[in-house]
N, C-alpha and C positions, 0 to 999 in steps of 0.2 A: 095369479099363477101359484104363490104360496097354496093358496086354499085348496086348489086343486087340487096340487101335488098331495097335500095332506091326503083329502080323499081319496085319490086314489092308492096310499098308504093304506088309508085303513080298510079298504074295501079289497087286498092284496092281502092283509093279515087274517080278513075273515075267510076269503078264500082259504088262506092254508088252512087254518083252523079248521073249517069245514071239511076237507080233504084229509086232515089229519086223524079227525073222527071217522071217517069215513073207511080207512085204509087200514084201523085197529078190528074191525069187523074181515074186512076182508084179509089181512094177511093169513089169518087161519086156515085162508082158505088155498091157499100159495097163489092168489090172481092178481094180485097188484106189486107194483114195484114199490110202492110206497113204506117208507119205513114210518113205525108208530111215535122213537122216537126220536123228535124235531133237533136232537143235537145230531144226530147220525142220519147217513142216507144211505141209501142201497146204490152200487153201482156195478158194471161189469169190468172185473178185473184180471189182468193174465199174471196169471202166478210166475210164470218162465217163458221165453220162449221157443217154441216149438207148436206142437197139434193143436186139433180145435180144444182138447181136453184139458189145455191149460188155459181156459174161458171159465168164468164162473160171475154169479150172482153176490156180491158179497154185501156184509154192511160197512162201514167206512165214516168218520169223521165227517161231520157237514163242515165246509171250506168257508171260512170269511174273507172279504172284501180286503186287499191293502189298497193302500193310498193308490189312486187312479184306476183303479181297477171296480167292474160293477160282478154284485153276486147274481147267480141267472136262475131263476127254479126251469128247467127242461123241463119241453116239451117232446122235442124229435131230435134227432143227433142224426147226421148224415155218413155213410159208410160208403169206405173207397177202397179201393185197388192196393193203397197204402198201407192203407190200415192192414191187410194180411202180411204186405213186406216186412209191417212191424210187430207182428204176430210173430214173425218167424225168424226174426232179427235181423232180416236183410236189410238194414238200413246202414248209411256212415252214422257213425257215433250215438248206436242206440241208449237210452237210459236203463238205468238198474229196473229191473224187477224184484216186486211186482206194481204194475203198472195199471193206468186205467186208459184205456185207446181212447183213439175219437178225437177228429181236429175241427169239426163242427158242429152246432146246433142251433136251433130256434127256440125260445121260451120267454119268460116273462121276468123281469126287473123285479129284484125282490130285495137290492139293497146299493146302497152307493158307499163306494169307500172316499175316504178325503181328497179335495180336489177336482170330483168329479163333474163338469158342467156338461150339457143339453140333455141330460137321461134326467128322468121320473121314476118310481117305483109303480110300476104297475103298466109302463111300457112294454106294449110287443117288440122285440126283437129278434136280428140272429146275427151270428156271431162266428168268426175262426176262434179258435182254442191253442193252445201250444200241448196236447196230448188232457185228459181228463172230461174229455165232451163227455162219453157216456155213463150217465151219471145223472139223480135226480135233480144234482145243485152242480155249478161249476163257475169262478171267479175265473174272469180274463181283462187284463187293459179296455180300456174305454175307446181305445182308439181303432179297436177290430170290432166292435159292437154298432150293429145298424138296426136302423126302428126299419120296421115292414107294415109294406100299409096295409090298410083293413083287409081288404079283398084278399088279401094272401093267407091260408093255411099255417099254420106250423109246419108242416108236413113242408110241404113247397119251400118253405122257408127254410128247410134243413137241408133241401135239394140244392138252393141257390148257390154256397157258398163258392166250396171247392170246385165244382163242375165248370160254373158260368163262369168263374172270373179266371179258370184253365183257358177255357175256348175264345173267352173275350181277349185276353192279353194274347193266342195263340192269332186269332185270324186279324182282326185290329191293332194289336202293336207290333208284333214281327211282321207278319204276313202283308201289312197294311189295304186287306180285304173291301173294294171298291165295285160300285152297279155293271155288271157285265163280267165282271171273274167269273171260274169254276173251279170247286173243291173236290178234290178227291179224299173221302174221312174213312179210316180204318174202322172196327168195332162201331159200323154207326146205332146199332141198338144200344151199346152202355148208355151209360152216367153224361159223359163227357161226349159221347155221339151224337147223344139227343141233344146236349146243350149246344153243340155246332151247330146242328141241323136248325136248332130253334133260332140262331143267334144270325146266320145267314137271310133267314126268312127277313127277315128286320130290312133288309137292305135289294134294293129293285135288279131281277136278272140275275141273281146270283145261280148258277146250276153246282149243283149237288149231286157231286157221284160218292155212293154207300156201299159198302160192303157189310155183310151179317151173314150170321149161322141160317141158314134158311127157314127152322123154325120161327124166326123173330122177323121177320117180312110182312104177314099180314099187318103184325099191330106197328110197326112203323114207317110202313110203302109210302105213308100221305105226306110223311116229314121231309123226304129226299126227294130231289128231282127221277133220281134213275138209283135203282136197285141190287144188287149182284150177290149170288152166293160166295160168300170169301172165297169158299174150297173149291170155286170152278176157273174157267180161264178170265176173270175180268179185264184182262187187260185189253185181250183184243175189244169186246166189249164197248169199252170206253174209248179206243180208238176207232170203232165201229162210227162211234155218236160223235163224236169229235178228234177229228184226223190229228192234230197238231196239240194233242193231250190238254194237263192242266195247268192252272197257273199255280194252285194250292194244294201240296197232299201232307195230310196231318198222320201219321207213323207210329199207335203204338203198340205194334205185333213189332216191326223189326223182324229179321231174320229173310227169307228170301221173300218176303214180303216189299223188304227196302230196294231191292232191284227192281222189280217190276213197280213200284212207285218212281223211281228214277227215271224210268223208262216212258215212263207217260207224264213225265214235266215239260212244259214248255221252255224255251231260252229262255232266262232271268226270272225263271218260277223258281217259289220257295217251296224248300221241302222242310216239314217241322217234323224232329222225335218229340216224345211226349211220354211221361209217364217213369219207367223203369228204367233210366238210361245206364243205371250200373250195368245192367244185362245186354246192352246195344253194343253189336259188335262194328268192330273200326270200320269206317266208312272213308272210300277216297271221293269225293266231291267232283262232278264234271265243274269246270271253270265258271261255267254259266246258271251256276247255280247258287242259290242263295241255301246256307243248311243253317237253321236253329235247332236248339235244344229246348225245351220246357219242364221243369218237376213239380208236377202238384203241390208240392209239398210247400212250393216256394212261393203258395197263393197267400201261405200265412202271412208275409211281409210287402202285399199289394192293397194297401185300403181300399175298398170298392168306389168310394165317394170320386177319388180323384178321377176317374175311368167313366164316370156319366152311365154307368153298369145297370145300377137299380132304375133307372125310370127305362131303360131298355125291358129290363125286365118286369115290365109290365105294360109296354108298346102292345103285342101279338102275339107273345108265344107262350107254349103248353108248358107246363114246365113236369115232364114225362117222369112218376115216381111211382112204388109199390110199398106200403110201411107195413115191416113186421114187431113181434114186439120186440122187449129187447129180452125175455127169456131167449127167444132163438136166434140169439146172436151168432150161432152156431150154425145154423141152416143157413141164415143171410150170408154168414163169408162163402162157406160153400157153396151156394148161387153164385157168388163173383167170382170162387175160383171155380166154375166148371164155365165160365161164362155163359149160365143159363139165366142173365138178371134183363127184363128191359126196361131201360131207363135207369130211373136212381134208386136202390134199396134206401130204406129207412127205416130208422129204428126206432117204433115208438111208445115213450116212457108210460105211457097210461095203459097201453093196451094190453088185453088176456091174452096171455099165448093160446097156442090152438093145439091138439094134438099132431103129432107129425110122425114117419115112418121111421125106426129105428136106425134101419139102413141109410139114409140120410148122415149118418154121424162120423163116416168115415171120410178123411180126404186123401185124396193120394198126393205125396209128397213129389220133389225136384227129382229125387235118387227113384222117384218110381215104386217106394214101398209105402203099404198104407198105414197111417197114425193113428192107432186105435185109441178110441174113444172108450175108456173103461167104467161111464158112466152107466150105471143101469144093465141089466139081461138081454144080451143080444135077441134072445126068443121072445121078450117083451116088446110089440108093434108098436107099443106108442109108447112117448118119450116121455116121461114127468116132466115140469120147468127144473134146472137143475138151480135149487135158492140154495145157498150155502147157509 
């Protein structure tokens, strides 16, 4: 085992090396995220909070290992819903700025800090983060860090974290999701849509009622049992196909959303919020009803091991992503706030950004005014990476 380990030490350190020369060539070229040098990394960091224009490219200290903790060289970093509330400091108790987002990724084992037992150097993984996922390198506890097996992508594997182990703890530990239920899931095209959708299939008879923006139907009609444009009448709909409503409705639009979810629960159906719950307004509960709350954010303090999660996730299901690089870390939140994303965005460390429309660089704010992006000539169509 020793020897192995070794090996694949050194077959981790040729790697970087190789990449290291490899990335002195192209940084000239502004296509790789790679920094030349190996004490620094490039990461994406928000100088303040507020617009997308406090995103940027920087270069930044490479992070070492403390005792229990493993160092990761990234490959994908997985982006949420989250990650904008912390863009824009909607969170309790956010940290000083400036900061590096990103509460997950997938990459490979590139060093052990003291005390570390069952990792290897040169182990596939992925991993929660406690903020600093996006980023070439990133140190986290050993105890949030999981090997993925061959068959899984990086990609996929930046998908898994946040998403699946929201939907598993949402339908499985609250909900206690059993052969013959039916779900009722808000945003079924997101991150956390598709991970229902997918996490349901697992288990016999389960029906699946989905709501989505009606452009997003074609590409995920096969994952839901039944269908619906959010912005039409669904309700009757779903009492159409089943009189006596659901046993399950997963909530996280909130707003007069949550009534007409109330309204199609069965006696002693649960109803789960999910997601933003600062922003969920008071709810009075019928008697017969079971109400939870769930906050992504609080996946970070659920090891996946103990949930039997990972070998689910690799029973049957898609695991539904699109990876951008992480130049346009800017366009991908803007896909999630306009929710025009299907499936999970991801953000990945190796890839060339692509040209993309200037117009793209605007988001419109809570108060309704837009955050101008002061990056570049508005009359300029395509976008340079913006590398600091």
């Amino acid at each position: 085992m020793a020897k192995e380990g070794a090996q694949r030490a050194e077959e981790t350190e040729q790697m970087i090396e190789k990449e290291g020369g490899k990335e002195a060539a192209e940084s000239s070229a502004g296509g790789s995220l790679r920094a030349a040098d190996t004490k620094e990394m490039r990461a994406v960091v928000l100088s303040a909070f507020g617009g997308l224009n406090k995103l940027r490219v920087s270069k930044k200290a490479m992070p070492e290992p403390q005792e229990g903790e493993l160092k990761i060289r990234v490959k994908a970093c997985g982006l949420n819903f989250i990650d904008l509330m912390v863009r824009q400091g909607n969170i309790d108790n956010p940290p000083k700025t400036p900061l590096v987002p990103g509460f997950e990724c997938s990459g490979i084992v590139e060093a052990l800090g003291d005390s570390v037992k069952g990792f290897e150097i040169g182990d596939r993984i992925m991993a929660f983060v406690n903020y600093n996922a996006w980023a070439e390198v990133v140190c986290t506890p050993a105890e949030f860090v999981y090997k993925i097996p061959d068959d899984m992508s990086f990609s996929e594997a930046a998908a898994f974290p946040m998403n699946f182990v929201t939907a598993y703890m949402m339908l499985f530990e609250v909900a206690n999701l059993r052969e013959g239920m039916s779900v009722l899931v808000h945003s079924a095209g997101g991150g956390v849509g598709q991970a229902v959708a997918q996490l349901c299939s697992t288990i016999p008879n389960v029906t699946v009622f989905g709501t989505a923006s009606s452009f997003k139907h074609e590409a995920i009609k096969d994952s839901v049992t039944h269908l619906f444009d959010r912005n039409a009448d669904y309700v009757q709909e779903v009492k159409r196909i089943s009189a006596e409503g659901v046993d399950i409705v997963l909530d996280c639009l909130c707003g007069e959303n949550t009534g007409k979810g109330l309204s199609l629960l069965k006696p002693l159906g649960t109803y789960i919020l999910y997601g933003d719950l600062k922003s969920s307004k008071p709810l009075v509960p019928k008697l017969d009803i079971c109400m939870g709350g769930y906050h992504c954010q609080h996946g970070l303090s659920q090891p996946l091991t103990g949930y039997g999660i990972l070998p689910i996730g690799r029973q049957k299901i898609l695991i539904n992503h699109h990876s951008l690089s992480c130049f346009q870390v800017k366009e991908a939140m803007q896909r999630i706030h306009d929710r025009g994303n299907i499936g999970k965005l991801i953000l990945d460390v190796e890839k060339a950004p692509t040209p993309l429309m200037a117009n793209d660089s605007t988001e419109t704010s809570e108060a309704g005014e837009e955050e101008e992006d002061h990056e570049g000539d508005n009359e300029n169509k395509e976008r340079m990476p913006f590398i600091q």
